[in-house]
C-alpha positions in Angstrom: -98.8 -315.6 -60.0 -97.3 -318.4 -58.2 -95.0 -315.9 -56.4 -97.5 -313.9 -54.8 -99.5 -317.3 -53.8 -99.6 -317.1 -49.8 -98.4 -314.4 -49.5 -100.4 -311.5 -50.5 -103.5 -313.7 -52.3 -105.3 -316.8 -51.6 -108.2 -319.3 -53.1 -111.1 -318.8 -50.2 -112.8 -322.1 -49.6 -114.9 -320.8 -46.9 -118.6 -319.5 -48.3 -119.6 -317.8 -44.9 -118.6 -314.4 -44.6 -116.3 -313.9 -41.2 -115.4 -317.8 -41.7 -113.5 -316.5 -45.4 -112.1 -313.1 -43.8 -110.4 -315.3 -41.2 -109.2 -317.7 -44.1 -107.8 -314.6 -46.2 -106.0 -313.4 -42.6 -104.4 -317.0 -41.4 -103.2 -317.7 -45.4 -101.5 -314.6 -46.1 -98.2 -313.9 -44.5 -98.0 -310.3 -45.9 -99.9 -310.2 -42.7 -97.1 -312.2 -40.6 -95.8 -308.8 -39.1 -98.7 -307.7 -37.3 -98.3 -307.0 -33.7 -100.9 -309.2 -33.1 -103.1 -311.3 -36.0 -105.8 -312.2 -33.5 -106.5 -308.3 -32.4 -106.3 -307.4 -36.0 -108.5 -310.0 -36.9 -110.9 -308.9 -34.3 -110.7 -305.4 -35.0 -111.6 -306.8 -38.5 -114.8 -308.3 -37.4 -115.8 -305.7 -35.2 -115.8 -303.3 -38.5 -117.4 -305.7 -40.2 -120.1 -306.0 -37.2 -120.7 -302.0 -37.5 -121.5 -302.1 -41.0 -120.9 -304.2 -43.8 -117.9 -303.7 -46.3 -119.6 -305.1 -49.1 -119.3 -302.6 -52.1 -120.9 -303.9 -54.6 -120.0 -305.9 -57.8 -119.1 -309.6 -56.1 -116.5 -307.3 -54.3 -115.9 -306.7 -50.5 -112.9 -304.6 -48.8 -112.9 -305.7 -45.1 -110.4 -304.0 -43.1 -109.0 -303.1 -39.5 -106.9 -300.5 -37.6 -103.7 -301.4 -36.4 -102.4 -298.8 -34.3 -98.4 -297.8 -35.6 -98.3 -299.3 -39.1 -96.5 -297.7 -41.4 -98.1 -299.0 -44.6 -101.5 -300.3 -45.3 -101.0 -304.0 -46.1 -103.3 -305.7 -48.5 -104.4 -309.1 -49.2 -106.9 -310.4 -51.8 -108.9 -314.0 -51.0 -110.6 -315.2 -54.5 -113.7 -317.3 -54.1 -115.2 -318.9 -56.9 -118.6 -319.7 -55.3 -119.0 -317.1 -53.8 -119.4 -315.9 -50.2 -123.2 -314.9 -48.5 -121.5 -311.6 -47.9 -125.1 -310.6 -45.4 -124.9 -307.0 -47.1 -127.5 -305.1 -49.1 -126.1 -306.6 -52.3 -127.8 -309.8 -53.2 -124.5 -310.9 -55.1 -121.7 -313.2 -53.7 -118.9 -311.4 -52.6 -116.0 -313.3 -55.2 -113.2 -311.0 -54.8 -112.6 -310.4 -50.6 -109.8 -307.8 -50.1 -108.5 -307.5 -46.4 -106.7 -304.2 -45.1 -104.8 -303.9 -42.2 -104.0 -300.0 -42.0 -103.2 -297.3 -39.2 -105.4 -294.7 -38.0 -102.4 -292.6 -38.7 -102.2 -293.3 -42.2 -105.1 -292.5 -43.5 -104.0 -291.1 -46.9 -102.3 -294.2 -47.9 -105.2 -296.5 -46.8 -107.7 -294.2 -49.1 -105.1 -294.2 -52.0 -105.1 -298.1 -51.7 -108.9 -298.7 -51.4 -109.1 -295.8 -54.8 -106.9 -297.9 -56.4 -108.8 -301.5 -55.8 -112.5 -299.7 -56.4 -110.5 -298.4 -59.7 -110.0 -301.9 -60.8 -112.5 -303.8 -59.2 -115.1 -301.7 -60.7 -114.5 -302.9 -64.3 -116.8 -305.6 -65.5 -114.2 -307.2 -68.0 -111.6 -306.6 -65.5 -113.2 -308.6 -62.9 -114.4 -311.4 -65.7 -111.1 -311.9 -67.1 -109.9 -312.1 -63.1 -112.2 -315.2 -62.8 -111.4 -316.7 -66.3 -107.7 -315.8 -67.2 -105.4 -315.0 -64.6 -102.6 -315.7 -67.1 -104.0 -311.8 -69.2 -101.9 -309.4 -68.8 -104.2 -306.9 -66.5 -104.6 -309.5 -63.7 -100.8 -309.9 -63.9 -100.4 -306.3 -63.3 -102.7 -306.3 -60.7 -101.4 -309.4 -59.3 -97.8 -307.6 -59.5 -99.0 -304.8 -57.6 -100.5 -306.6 -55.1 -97.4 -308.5 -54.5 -95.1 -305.2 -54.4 -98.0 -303.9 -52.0 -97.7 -300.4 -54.4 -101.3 -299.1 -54.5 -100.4 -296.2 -56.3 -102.3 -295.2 -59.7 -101.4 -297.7 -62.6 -103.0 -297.5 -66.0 -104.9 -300.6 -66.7 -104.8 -302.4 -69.9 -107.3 -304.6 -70.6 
């Protein structure tokens, strides 16, 4: 897991919501290549203002369009108190996911937010992500978040 620290997944010490997006964006380089980090965290925001990306389940996928990317890029801020996500769901957002994706690229940024929803969805999944990072699901996971490869993986819980 160590590996992927920093650069594709972070501890979020922020409990407000925009406060912890910002945190996910500055700690992860795997979005260091951005044409521009402050536009992309604004564009983030301004989603985020439109209508929350809260989906349920102590889960949030905030994201922003990044005109000319050529892949969707992916980060994953943990919080362990939890953030006032301001959504319909009365839950803390734990698990914060932040896209940066084109408008061009629409396939892979719906196979990628599948693939998290496919994961994130599982009760046990999402337990054992809080208790045991060391299991061997959250390490797949964690590897494919590091490889940035969203495509469909068999879980095994």
């Amino acid at each position: 897991m160590t590996k992927i620290l920093g650069k594709a997944f972070c501890i979020i010490e922020q409990s407000e919501k925009y406060a912890a997006i910002d945190e996910v964006i500055g700690s992860c380089t795997v979005f260091s290549d951005l044409p521009s980090i402050p536009s992309f965290t604004d564009a983030v925001h301004k989603r985020e203002m439109e209508m929350s990306t809260g989906v349920g389940h102590g889960v949030a996928i905030a994201h922003g369009k990044i005109p000319g990317l050529i892949s969707t890029h992916v980060a994953l801020g943990l919080s362990e108190q939890g953030i006032d996500y301001d959504d319909c769901n009365a839950e803390p957002v734990h698990f914060l996911f932040v896209l940066a994706s084109s408008p061009e690229c629409q396939a892979d940024y719906l196979q990628t937010v599948s693939s998290i929803l496919s994961w994130m969805h599982d009760p046990e999944f999402r337990e054992l992500f809080m208790n045991d990072r060391s299991s061997d699901a959250v390490r797949t996971f964690l590897s494919m978040l590091s490889a940035q490869d969203f495509s469909p993986q068999p879980k095994a819980l």
